[in-house]
C-alpha positions in Angstrom: -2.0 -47.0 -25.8 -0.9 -45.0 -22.6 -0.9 -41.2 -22.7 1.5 -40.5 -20.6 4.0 -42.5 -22.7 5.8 -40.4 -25.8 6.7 -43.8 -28.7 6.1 -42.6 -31.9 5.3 -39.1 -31.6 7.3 -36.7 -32.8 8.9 -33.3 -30.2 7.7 -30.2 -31.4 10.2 -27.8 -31.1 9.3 -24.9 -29.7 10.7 -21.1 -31.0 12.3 -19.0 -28.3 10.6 -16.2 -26.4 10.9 -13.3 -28.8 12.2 -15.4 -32.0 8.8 -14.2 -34.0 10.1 -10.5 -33.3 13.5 -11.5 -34.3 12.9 -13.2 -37.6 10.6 -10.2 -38.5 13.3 -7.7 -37.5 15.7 -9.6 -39.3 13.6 -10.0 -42.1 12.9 -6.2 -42.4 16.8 -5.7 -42.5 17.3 -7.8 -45.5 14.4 -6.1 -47.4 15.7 -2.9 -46.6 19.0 -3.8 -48.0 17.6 -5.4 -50.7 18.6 -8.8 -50.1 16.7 -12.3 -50.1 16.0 -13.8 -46.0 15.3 -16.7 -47.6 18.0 -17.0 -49.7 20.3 -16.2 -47.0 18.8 -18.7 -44.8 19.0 -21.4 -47.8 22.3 -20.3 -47.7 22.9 -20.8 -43.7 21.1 -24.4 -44.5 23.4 -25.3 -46.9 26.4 -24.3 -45.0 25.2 -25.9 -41.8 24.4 -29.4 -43.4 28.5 -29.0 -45.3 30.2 -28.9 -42.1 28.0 -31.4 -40.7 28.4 -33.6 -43.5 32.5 -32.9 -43.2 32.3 -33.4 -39.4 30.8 -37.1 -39.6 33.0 -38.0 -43.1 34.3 -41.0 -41.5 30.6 -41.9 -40.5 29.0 -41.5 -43.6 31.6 -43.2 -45.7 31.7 -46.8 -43.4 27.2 -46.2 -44.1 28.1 -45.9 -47.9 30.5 -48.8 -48.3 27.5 -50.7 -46.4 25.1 -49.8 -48.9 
């Protein structure tokens, strides 16, 4: 197999200069206000994959009546 050649490996993406600092920021803020990060970010997750999901309807329903 070649080296220089990228089949079947998987991109790692990379986090933004500064993200780490962010997220713990970020993180702080929610403790301090007694609220779950994670739970918020679930949250963000779920809302993200809904409009996704809403955006491609037409998509995902000519997949389903393949199946």
């Amino acid at each position: 197999m070649s080296s220089t050649g990228s089949k079947g490996r998987s991109k790692v993406a990379q986090k933004p200069n500064g993200f780490t600092e962010m997220e713990s920021l970020v993180k702080e803020i929610f403790e301090g206000q007694d609220m779950s990060y994670h739970e918020w970010l679930h949250e963000q997750h779920q809302a993200f994959i809904l409009e996704f999901s809403l955006k491609n309807k037409g998509s995902i329903a000519s997949l389903a009546k393949k199946e």
